[in-house]
C-alpha positions as a Markdown table, in Angstrom:
| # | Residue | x | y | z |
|---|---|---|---|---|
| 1 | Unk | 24.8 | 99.3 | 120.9 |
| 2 | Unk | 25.4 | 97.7 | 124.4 |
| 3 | Unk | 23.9 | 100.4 | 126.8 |
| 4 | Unk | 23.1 | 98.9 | 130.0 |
| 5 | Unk | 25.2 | 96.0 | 129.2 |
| 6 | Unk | 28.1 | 96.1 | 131.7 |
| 7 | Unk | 30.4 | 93.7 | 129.1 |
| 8 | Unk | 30.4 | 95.8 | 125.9 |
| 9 | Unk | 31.7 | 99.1 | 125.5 |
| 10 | Unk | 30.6 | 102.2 | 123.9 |
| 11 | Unk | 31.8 | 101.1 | 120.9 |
| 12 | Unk | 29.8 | 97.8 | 121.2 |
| 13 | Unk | 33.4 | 95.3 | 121.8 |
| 14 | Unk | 33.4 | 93.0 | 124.5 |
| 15 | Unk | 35.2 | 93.7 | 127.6 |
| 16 | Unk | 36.2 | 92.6 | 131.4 |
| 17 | Unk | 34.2 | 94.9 | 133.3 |
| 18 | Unk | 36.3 | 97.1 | 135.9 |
| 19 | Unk | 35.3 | 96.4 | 139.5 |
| 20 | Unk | 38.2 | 97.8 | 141.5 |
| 21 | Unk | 36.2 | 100.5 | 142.8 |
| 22 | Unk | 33.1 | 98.4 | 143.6 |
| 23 | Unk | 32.9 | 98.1 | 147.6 |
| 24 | Unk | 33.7 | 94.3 | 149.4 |
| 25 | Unk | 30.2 | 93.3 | 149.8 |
| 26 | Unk | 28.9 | 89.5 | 150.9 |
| 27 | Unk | 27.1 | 87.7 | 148.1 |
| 28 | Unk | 25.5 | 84.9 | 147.4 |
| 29 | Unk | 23.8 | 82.8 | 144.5 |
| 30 | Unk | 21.9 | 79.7 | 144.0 |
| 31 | Unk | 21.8 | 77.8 | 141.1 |
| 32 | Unk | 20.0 | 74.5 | 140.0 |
| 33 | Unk | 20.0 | 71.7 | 137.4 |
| 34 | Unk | 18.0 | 69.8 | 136.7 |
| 35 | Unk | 18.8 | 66.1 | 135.1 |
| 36 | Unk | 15.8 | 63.7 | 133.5 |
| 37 | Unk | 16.3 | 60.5 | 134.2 |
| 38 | Unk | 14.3 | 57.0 | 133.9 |
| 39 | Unk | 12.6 | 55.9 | 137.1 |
| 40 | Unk | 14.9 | 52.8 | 137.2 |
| 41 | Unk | 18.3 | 54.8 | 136.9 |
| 42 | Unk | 16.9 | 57.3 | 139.3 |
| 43 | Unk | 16.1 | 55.1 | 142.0 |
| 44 | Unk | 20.0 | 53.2 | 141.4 |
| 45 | Unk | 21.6 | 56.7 | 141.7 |
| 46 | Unk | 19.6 | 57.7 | 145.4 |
| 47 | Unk | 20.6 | 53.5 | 146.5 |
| 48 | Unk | 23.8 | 53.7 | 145.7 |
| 49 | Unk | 23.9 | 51.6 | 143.1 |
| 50 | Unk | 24.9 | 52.3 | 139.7 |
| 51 | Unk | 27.9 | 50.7 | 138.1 |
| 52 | Unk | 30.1 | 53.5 | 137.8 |
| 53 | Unk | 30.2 | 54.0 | 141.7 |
| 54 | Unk | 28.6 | 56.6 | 144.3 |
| 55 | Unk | 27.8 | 59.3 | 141.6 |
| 56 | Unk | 26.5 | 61.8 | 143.9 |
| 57 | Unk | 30.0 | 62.0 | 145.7 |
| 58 | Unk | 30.9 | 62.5 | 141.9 |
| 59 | Unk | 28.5 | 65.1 | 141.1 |
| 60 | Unk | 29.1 | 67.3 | 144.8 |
| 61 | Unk | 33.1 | 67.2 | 143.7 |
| 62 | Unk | 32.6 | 68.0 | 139.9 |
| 63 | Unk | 29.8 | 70.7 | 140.8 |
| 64 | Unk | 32.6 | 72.4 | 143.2 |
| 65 | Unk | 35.5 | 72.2 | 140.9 |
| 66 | Unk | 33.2 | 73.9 | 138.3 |
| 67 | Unk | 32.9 | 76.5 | 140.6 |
| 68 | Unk | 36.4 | 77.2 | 141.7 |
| 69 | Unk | 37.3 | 77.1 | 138.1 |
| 70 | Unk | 34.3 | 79.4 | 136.3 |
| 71 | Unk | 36.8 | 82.2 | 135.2 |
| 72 | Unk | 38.9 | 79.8 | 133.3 |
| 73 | Unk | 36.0 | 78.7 | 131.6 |
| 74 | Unk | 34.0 | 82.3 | 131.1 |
| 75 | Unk | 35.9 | 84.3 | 129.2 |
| 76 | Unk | 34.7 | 87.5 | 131.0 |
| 77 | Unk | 34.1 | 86.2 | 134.2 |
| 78 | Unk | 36.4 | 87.8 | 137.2 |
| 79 | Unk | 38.4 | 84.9 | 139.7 |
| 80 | Unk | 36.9 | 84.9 | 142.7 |
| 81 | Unk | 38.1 | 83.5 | 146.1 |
| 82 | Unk | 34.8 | 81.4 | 147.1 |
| 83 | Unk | 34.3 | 81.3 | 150.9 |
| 84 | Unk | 31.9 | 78.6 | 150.3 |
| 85 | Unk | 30.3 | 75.7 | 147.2 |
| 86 | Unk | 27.2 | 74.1 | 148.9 |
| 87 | Unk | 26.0 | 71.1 | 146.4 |
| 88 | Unk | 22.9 | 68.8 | 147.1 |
| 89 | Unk | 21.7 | 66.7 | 144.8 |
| 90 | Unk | 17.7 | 65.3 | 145.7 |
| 91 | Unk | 14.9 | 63.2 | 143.8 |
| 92 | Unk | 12.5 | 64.8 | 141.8 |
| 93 | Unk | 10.0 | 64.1 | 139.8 |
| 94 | Unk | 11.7 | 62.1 | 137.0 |
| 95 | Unk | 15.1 | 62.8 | 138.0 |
| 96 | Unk | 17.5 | 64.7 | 139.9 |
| 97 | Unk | 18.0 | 68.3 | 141.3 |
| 98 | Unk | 21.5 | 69.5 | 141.5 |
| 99 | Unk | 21.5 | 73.1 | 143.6 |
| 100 | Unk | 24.6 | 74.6 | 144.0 |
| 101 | Unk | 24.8 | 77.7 | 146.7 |
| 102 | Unk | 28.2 | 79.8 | 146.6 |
| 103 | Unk | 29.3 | 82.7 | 148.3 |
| 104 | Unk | 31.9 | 85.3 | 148.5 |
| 105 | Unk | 32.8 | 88.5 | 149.9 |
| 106 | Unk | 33.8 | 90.4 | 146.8 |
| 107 | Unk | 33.5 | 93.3 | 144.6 |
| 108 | Unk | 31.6 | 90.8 | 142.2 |
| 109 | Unk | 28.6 | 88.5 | 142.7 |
| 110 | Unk | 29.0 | 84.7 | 142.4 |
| 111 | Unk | 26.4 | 84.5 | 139.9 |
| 112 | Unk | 28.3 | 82.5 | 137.4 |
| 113 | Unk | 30.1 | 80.3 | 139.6 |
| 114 | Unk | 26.6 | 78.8 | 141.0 |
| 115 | Unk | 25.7 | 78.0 | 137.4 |
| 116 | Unk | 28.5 | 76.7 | 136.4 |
| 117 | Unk | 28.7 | 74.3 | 139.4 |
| 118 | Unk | 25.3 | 73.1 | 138.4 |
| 119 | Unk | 25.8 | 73.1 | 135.1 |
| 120 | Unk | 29.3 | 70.9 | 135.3 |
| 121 | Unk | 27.4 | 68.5 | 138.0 |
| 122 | Unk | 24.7 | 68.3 | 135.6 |
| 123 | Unk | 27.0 | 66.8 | 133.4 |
| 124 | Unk | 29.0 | 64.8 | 135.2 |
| 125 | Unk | 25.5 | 62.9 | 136.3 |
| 126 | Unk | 24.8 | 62.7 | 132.8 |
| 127 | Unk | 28.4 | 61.1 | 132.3 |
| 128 | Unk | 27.8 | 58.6 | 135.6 |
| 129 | Unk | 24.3 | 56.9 | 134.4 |
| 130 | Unk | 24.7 | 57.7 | 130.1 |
| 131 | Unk | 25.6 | 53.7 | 129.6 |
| 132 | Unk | 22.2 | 52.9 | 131.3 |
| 133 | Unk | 19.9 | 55.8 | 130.6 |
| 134 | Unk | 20.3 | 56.7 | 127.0 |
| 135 | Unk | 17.1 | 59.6 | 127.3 |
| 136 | Unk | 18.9 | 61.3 | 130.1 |
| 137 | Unk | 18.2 | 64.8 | 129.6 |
| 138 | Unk | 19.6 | 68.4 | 131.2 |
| 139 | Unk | 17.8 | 71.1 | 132.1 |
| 140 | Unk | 16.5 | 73.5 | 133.0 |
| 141 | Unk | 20.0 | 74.9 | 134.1 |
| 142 | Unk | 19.4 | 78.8 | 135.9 |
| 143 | Unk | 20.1 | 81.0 | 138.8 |
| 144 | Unk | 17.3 | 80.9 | 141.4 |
| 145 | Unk | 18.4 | 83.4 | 143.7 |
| 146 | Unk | 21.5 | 86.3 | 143.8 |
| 147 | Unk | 22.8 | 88.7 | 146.8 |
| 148 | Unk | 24.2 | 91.3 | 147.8 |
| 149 | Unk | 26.2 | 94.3 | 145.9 |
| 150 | Unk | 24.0 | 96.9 | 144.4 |
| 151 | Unk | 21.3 | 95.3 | 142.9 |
| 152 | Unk | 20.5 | 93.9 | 146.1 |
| 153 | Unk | 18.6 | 90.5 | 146.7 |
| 154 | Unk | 16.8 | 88.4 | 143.6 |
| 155 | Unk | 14.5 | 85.3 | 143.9 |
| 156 | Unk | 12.9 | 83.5 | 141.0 |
């Protein structure tokens, strides 16, 4: 049980994986979310002009807070010092695109701090436009590309 997963032990219980001998290596992730919204809410969000305020200033902060802060929120997840959060948020199709770039030099990859950042500023659109848009919908939430470390470089 758990072979070849890094988090559970031999004896299959869950466990902060050891990384003080892993070399300082820069690494980078990229994350996106993705948040359905009506054509009317999306087009108030990219003007400016929903009731609650600018919520793409809302959604860069939130995303970056949700980043700085994904070991208190994954149990197993390793604090990082982030060297860097990039957030954009752009129109698409029936919504809006949160990506969320972070990177680190560490001994760990910033995986989980990327998606947590999109998730969190996935949510916190949700929470800006929910009073107008009642069918506002998130996801898909995933990583779209990792770097660095061992396993080297990853693209969707």
């Amino acid at each position: 049980m758990g072979e070849g997963l890094s988090h559970v032990d031999e004896h299959g219980d869950a466990h902060m994986v050891h990384v003080g001998d892993k070399p300082v290596t820069a690494r980078r992730a990229v994350a996106e979310a993705v948040v359905s919204l009506s054509d009317e809410v999306a087009a108030a969000l990219f003007s400016g002009s929903l009731p609650k305020g600018d919520a793409i200033a809302v959604v860069k902060v939130a995303a970056i807070m949700a980043a700085k802060r994904t070991s208190d929120l994954v149990p197993l997840c390793h604090p990082i010092g982030l060297d860097v959060v990039d957030v954009t948020i752009d129109p698409v199709a029936g919504g809006a695109r949160i990506v969320v770039r972070c990177e680190v030099s560490a001994r760990t990859g910033v995986e989980m701090e990327a998606m947590t950042g999109a998730a969190v500023g996935a949510v916190a659109l949700y929470d800006m436009v929910k009073g107008l848009d009642r069918g506002a919908e998130i996801g898909p939430v995933r990583l779209l590309e990792k770097s660095g470390g061992r396993s080297g470089e990853w693209r969707r």
